[in-house]
PLY file of the C-alpha trace (Angstrom):
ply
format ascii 1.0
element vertex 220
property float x
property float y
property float z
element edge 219
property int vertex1
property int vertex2
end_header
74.64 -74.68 154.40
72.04 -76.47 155.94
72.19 -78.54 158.78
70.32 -80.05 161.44
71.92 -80.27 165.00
70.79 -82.52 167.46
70.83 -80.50 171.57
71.67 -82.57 174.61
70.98 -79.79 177.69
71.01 -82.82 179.86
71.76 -81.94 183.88
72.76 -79.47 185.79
74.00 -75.82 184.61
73.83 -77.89 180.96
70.70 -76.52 179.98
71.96 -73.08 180.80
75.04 -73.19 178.64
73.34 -74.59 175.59
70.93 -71.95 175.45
73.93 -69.38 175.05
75.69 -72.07 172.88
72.23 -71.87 170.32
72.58 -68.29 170.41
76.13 -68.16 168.95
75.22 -70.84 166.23
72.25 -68.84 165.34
74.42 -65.53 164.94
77.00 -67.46 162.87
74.32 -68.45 160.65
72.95 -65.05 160.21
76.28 -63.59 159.67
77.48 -66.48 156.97
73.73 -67.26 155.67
73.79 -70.85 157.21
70.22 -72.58 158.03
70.85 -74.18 161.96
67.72 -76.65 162.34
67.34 -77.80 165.92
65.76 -81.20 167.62
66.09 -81.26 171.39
66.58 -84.72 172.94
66.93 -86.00 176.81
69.94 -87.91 178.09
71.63 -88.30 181.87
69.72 -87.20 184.69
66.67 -85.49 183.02
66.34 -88.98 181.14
66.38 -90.94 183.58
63.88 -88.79 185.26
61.82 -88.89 182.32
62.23 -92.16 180.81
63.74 -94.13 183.69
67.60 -94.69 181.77
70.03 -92.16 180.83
69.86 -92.61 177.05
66.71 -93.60 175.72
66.60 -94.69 172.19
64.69 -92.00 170.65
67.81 -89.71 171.88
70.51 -92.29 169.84
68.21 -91.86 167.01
67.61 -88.25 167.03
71.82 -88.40 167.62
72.22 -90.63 164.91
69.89 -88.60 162.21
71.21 -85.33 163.29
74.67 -84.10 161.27
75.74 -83.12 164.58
75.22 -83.00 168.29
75.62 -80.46 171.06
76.16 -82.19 174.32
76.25 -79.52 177.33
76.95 -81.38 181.03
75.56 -85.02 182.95
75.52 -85.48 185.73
74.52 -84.61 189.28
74.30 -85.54 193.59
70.58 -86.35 192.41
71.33 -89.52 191.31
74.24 -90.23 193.46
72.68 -93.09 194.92
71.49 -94.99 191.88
72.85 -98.07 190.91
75.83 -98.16 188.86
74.39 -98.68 185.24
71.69 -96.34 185.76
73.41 -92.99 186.41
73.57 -90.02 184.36
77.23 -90.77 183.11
76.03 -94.24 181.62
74.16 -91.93 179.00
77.31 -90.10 178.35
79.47 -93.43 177.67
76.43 -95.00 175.58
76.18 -92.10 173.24
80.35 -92.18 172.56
79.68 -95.97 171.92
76.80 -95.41 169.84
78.27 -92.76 167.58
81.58 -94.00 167.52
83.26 -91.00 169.11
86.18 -92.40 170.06
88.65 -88.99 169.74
88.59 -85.63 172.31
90.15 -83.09 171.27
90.79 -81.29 174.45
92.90 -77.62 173.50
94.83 -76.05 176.24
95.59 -72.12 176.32
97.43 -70.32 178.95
96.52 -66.89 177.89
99.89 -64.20 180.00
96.93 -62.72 181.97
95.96 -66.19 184.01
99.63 -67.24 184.34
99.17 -66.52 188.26
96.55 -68.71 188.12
98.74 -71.40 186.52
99.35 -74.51 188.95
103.00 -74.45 186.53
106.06 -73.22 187.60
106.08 -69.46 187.56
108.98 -69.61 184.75
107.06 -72.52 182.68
103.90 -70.11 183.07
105.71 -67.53 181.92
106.27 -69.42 178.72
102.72 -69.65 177.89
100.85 -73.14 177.03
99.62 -74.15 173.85
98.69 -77.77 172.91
96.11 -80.28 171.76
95.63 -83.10 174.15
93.78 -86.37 172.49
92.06 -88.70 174.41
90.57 -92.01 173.43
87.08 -92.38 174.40
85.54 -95.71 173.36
88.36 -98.44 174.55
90.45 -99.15 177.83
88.64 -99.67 181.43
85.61 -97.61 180.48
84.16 -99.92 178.50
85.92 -103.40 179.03
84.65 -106.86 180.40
84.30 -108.40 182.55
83.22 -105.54 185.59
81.72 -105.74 188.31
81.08 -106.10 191.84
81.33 -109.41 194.21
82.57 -110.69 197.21
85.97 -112.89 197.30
86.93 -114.61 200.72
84.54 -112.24 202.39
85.69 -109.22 200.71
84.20 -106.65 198.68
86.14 -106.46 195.77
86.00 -104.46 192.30
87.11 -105.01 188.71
87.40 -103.79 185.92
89.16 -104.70 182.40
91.63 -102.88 180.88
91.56 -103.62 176.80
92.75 -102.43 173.55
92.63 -103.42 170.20
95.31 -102.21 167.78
92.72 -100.63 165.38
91.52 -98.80 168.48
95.07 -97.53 169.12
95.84 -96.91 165.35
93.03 -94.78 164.88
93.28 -92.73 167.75
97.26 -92.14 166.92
96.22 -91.31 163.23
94.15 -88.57 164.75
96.96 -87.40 166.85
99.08 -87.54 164.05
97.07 -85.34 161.81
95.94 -82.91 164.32
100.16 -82.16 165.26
100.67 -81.52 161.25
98.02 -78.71 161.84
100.25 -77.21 164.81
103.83 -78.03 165.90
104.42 -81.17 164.25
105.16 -83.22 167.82
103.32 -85.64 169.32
103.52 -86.71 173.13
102.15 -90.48 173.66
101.49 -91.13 176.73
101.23 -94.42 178.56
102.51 -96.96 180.80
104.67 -99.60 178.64
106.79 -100.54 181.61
104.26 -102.47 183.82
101.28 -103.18 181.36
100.47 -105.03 178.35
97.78 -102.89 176.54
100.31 -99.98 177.29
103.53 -102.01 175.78
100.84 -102.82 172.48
100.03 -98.83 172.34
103.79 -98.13 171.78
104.03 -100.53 169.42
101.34 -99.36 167.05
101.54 -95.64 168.04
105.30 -95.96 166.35
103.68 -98.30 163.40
101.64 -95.50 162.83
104.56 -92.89 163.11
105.87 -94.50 160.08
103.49 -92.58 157.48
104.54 -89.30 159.69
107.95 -88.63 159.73
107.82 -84.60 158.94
106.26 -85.26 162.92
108.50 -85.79 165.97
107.45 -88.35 168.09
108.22 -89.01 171.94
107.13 -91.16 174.49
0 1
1 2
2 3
3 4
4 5
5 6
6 7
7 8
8 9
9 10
10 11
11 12
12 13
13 14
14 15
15 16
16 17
17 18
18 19
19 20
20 21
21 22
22 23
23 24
24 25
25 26
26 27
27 28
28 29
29 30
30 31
31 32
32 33
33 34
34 35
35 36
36 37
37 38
38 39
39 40
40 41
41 42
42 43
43 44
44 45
45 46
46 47
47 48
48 49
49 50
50 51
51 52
52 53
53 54
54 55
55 56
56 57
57 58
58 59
59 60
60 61
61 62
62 63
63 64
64 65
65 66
66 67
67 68
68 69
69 70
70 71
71 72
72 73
73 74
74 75
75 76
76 77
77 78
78 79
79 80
80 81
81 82
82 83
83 84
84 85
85 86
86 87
87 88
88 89
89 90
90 91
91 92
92 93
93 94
94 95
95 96
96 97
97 98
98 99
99 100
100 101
101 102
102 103
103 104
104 105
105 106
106 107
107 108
108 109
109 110
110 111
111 112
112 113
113 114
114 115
115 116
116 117
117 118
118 119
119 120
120 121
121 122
122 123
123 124
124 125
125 126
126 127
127 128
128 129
129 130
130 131
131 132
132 133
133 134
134 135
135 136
136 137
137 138
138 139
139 140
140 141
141 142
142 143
143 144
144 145
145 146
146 147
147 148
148 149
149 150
150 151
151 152
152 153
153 154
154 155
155 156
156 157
157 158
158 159
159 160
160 161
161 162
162 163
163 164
164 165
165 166
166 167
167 168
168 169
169 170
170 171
171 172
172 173
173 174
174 175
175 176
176 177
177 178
178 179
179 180
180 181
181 182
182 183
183 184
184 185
185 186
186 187
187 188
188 189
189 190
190 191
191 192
192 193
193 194
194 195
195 196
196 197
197 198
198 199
199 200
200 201
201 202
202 203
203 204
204 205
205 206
206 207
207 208
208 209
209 210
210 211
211 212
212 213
213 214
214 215
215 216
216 217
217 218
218 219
């Protein structure tokens, strides 16, 4: 196999942990005779520092021409103070949008030696913890308009725009779906159908969805 992978060190201890992160690829591709070809490019806070944004172009395109991309951290009190589309996190939402990422896969362990360390109930703890959560990425307040700042009747106010399409929702519950036939076969959706619309059109479609999945139990 060969493949090229595109390396976002980006801010922070980032740079740190994708130097160890190269050094495991490279041993799996010794070990399993895999060719790991890799193109560095800047985003967040060493962009902007760089470039003056947080994701120049040449980093979408290096992203976009690579088969895949190691992100490591963005993101720092450096650039506290910059205005709101210019921090480091504006590169990290741009390159989701750009690449389409709209699914995390976020896996959480509770291995029995760090179940003191669990915030759990000591007999939940005691249980153990093992589950996939999946987050969408690409929709919702993140990246709906209108935003912004302004003043109304002499006050500072804030908004933001809370959105979803029901491709956006479908494709995210597929994913879900799909990933709990690997596992357990139960899926958890969570949201907020009593008080808001985008949440009441998530249930809707999330159960749509559940229709092609009945060997999977599904609860709200």
């Amino acid at each position: 196999m060969n493949k090229t992978i595109c390396l976002l060190p980006g801010d922070g201890i980032g740079p740190e942990i994708l130097a160890q992160g190269v050094k495991v690829l490279e041993a799996v591709a010794q070990k399993y005779n895999h060719q790991f070809s890799f193109v560095t490019a800047q985003i967040g806070g060493a962009a902007i520092d760089a470039t003056g944004g947080p994701l120049p172009d040449a980093t979408v395109r290096a992203c976009q021409e690579a088969d895949a991309v190691f992100l490591a951290a963005v993101g720092g009190p450096k650039w506290d103070g910059l205005a709101p589309e210019k921090r480091p996190e504006k590169g990290l939402l741009g390159i989701r949008k750009a690449l389409g990422l709209f699914a995390n896969l976020r896996p959480a362990l509770l291995l029995p030696e760090l179940a003191g360390a669990c915030l759990l109930r000591s007999d939940i703890a005691a249980k153990g913890l093992d589950l996939v959560v999946v987050r969408e990425l690409t929709g919702d307040v993140y990246f709906g308009e209108p935003r912004g700042l302004e003043t109304r009747d002499g006050l500072r106010t804030g908004f933001n725009t809370m959105i979803y399409t029901e491709e956006e929702i479908r494709r995210i519950a597929w994913v879900g779906f799909e990933t709990a036939r690997k596992r357990r076969r139960k899926v958890c959706s969570v949201e907020k159908s009593n008080v808001l619309e985008t949440s009441r059109l998530w249930r809707e479609v999330v159960m749509e969805v559940h229709r092609d999945y009945a060997d999977v139990e599904l609860t709200h």
